[in-house]
C-alpha positions in Angstrom: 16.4 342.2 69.3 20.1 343.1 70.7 21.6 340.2 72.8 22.1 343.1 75.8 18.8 343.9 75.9 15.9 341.3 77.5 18.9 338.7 77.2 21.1 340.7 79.6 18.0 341.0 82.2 17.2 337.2 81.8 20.3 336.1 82.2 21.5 338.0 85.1 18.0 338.1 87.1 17.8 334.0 87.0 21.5 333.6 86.9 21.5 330.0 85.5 23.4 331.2 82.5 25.8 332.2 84.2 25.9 329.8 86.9 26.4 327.2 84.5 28.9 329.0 82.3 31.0 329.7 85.9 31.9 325.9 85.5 32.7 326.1 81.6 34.8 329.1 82.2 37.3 327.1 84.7 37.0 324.0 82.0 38.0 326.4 78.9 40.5 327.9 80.6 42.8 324.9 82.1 40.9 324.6 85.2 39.0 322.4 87.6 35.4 323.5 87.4 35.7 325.7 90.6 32.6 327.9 91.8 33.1 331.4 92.7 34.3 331.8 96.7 34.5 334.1 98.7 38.3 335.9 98.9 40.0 338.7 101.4 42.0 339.8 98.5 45.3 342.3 99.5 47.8 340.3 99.3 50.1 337.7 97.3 48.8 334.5 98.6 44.9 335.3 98.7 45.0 337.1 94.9 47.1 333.8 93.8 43.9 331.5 95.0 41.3 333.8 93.8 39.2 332.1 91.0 38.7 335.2 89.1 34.9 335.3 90.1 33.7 337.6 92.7 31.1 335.6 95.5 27.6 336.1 94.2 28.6 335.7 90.6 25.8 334.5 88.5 23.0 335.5 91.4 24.0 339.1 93.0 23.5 341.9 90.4 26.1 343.6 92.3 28.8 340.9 92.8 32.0 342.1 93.4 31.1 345.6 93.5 31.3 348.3 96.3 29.1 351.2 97.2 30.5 354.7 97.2 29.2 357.9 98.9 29.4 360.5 96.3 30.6 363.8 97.3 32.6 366.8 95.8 36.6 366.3 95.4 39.6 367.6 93.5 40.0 366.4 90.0 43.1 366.9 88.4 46.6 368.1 89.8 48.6 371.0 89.5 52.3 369.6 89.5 51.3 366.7 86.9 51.1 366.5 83.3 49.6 369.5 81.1 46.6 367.5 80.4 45.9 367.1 83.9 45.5 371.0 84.5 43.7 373.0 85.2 42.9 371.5 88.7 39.1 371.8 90.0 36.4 370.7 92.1 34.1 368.0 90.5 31.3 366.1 92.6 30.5 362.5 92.0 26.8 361.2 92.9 26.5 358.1 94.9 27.2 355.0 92.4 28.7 351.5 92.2 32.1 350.3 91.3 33.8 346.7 90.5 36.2 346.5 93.8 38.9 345.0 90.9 39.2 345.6 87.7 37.0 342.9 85.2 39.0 339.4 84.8 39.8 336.6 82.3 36.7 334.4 84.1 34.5 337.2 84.0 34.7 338.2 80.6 34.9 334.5 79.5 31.6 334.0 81.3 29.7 336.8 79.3 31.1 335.7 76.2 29.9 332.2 76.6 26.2 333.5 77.7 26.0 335.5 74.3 28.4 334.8 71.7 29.8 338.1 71.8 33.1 338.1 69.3 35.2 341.0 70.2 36.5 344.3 68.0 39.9 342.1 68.2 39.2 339.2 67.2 37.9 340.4 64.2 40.3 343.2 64.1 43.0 340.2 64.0 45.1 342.2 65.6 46.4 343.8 69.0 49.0 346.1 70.4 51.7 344.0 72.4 54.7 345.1 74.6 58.3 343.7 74.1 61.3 345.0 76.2 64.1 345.8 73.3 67.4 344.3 73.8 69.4 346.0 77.3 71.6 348.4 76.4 70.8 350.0 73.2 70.5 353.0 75.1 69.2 355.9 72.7 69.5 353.6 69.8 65.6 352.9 70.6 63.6 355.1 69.4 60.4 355.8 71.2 57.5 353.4 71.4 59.5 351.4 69.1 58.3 348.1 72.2 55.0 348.4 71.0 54.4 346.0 68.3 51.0 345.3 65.8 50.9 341.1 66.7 48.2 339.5 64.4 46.4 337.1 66.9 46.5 339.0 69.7 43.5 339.2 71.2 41.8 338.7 74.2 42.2 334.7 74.8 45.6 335.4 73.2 47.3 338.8 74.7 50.8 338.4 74.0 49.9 336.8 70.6 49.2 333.3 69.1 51.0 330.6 71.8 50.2 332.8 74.8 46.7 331.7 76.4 44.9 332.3 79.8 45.9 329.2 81.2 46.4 329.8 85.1 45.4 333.8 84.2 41.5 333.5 85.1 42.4 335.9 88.2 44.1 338.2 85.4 42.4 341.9 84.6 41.4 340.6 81.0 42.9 342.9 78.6 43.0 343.7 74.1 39.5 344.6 74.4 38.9 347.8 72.4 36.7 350.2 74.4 33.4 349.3 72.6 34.4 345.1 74.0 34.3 346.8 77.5 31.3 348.6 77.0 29.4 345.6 75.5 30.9 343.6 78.8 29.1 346.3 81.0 25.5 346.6 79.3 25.1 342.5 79.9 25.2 343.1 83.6 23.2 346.6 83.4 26.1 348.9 83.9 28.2 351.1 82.4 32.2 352.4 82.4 32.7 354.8 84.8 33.0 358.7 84.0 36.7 359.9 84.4 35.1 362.4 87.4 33.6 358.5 89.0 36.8 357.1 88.3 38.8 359.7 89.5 36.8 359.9 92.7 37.3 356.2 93.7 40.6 356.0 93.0 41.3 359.1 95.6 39.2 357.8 98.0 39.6 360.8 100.0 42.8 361.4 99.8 44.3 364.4 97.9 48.2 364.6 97.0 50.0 362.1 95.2 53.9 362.0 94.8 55.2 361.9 91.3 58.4 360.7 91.4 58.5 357.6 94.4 56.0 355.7 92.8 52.9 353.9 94.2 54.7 352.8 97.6 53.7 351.7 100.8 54.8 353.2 104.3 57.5 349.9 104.5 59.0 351.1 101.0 57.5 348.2 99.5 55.6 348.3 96.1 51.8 349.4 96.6 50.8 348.4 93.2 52.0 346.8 90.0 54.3 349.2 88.5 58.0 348.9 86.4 60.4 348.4 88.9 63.7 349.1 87.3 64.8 351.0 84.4 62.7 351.1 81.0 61.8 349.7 78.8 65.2 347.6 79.5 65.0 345.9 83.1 62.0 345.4 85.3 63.3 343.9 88.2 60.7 342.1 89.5 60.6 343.6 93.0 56.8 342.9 93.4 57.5 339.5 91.8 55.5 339.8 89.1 56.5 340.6 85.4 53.4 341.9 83.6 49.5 341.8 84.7 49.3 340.5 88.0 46.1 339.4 89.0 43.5 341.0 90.5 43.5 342.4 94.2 47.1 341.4 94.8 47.8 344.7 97.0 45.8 346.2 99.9 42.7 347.6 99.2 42.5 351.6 98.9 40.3 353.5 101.5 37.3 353.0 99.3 38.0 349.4 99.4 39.1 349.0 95.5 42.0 347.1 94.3 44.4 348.2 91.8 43.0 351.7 90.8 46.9 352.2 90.7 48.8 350.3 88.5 48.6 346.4 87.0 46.3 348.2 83.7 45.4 351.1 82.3 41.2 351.6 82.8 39.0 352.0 80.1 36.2 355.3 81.0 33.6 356.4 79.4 34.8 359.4 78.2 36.5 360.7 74.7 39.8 362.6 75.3 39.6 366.8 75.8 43.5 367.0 76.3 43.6 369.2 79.4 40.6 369.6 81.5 37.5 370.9 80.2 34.3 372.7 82.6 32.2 369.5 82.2 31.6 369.3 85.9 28.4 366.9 86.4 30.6 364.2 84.9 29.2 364.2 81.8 31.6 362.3 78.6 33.1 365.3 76.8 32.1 364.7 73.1 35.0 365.8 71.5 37.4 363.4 70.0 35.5 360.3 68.5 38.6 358.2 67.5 40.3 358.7 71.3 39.0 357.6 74.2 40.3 358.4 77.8 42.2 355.8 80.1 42.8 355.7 84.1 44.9 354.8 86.6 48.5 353.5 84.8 49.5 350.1 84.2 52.8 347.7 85.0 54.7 349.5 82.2 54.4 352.7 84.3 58.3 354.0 85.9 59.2 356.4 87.6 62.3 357.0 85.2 59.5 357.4 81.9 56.1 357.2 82.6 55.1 358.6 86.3 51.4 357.9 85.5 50.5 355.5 88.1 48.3 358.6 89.9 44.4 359.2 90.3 45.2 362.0 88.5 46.6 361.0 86.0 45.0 360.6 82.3 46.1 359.6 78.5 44.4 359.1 75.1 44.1 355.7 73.7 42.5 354.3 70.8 39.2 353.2 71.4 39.2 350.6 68.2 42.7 349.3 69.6 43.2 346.6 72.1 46.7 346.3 74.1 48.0 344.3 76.5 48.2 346.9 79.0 44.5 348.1 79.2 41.3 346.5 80.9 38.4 348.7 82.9 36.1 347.8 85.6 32.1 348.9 85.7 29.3 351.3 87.9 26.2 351.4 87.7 23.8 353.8 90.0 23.5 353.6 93.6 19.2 353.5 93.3 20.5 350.1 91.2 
């Protein structure tokens, strides 16, 4: 028998598994045992004292998620990248959606209810930013930050030495697509389609500005983007370096956190390149190596990568974890 199948139901419908392993989770990870509370995330100070475990964990089947209507929208858009043409109209049934993405504690939590080892730990390896030396100028090739670091992994993102000590309210992140997935079927859910992903992350709303960045009506960052000039100098102006955690910005008009910015999103769907006519939603079963990712991460700048749009899409490797890429869940609305 699979450990997601009856295991999944009997742990989430009685909840003591997880109840109990909410307490381990805070222990393992350099914390006082701290039960999950209730949080108005949206800014600095309330994401900072989030415990990384949504109220309900362990006894709501829908803890920390948020219903969404459904209804047709505009996927795509027309002054983007190639792959985000052609633009169309795509509906989205009602459904169910993490209001941040997944965190350290959660993840932790699952693991420790089944003994789940990920595709990176066993991979022994995972894809790891480092900012080359400032002014090199065109002497750096491209992509030459991203480096192969054996022992990366999820407990271990930047490599052996780096740990999730004080990171519990992180996204979690080097989890290859199939780690997410597994993640998703514990609680009875899924990833989201790209159409259910982009849908939420539009909430309604249908332009997007390529080249300000994800800013608020005060100028002030709107989500965790690369403030400065890459891959050189990130200022800093949001104050934070890398992953922030979760829910650190206002909520969009959906009432979801970071659908912008902070990490890439794993969905459930294989990369097409440009748009294909799959308009219930359905994964496009075309590449089986690539998967398709969401919503930009804190590497994206508005001087080299202006994907930190709805819209916006890119391939990654569904075997390969980086430190830049997490994903949230669904599940249907009759759940």
């Amino acid at each position: 028998m699979s450990r997601f199948d009856s295991g999944a139901a009997i742990a989430l419908v009685a909840g003591a598994v997880l109840v109990a392993s909410t307490v381990l989770v805070m222990q393992a990870l350099g914390a006082a045992p701290v039960a999950p509370v209730a949080a108005a995330l949206g800014n600095r100070a309330a994401c900072a004292a989030y415990s990384g475990l949504p109220p309900g964990w362990g006894s709501d089947p829908r803890a920390g998620m948020q219903r969404l209507p459904g209804g047709r929208f505009v996927l795509g858009a027309a002054d983007g990248y190639p792959e985000e043409r052609p633009v169309r109209e795509a509906t989205a049934a009602p459904f169910w959606i993490d209001r941040t993405e997944v965190t350290n504690a959660q993840y932790d939590t699952f693991v420790r209810a089944t003994g789940y080892v990920t595709e990176g730990e066993r991979n022994g390896s995972g894809a790891v930013f480092r900012a080359p030396p400032a002014g090199r100028g065109e002497d750096v090739a491209y992509g030459s930050w991203w480096h192969a670091v054996r022992g990366a992994d999820w407990r271990h993102p930047e490599g052996p030495g780096s740990s999730l000590r004080g990171r519990e309210n992180q996204p979690v992140v080097q989890l290859t697509r199939a780690d997410a997935a597994a993640y998703a079927r514990w609680l009875g859910r899924s990833l989201p389609t790209e159409a259910q992903w982009e849908y939420a992350a539009r909430a309604g709303g249908q332009g997007e500005r390529i080249e300000r960045g994800p800013r608020g009506q005060d100028g002030q960052p709107a989500a965790n983007f690369w403030q400065g000039i890459f891959p050189y100098l990130d200022s800093r102006e949001d104050g934070y370096a890398d992953r922030a955690p979760v829910g650190c910005y206002p909520a969009n008009g959906m009432g979801l956190h970071d659908m912008i910015g902070n990490v890439w999103e794993w969905t459930a769907d294989r990369w097409h390149g440009d748009h294909q006519p799959h308009g219930t939603g359905a994964p496009a079963a075309i590449s089986a190596d690539e998967g398709l990712i969401k919503g930009g991460s804190f590497l994206c700048a508005s001087d080299f990568c202006t994907r930190y749009r709805a819209s916006a899409r890119h391939p990654q490797d569904t075997a390969l974890g980086a430190v830049h890429v997490g994903f949230r869940t669904v599940s249907p609305a009759a759940l």
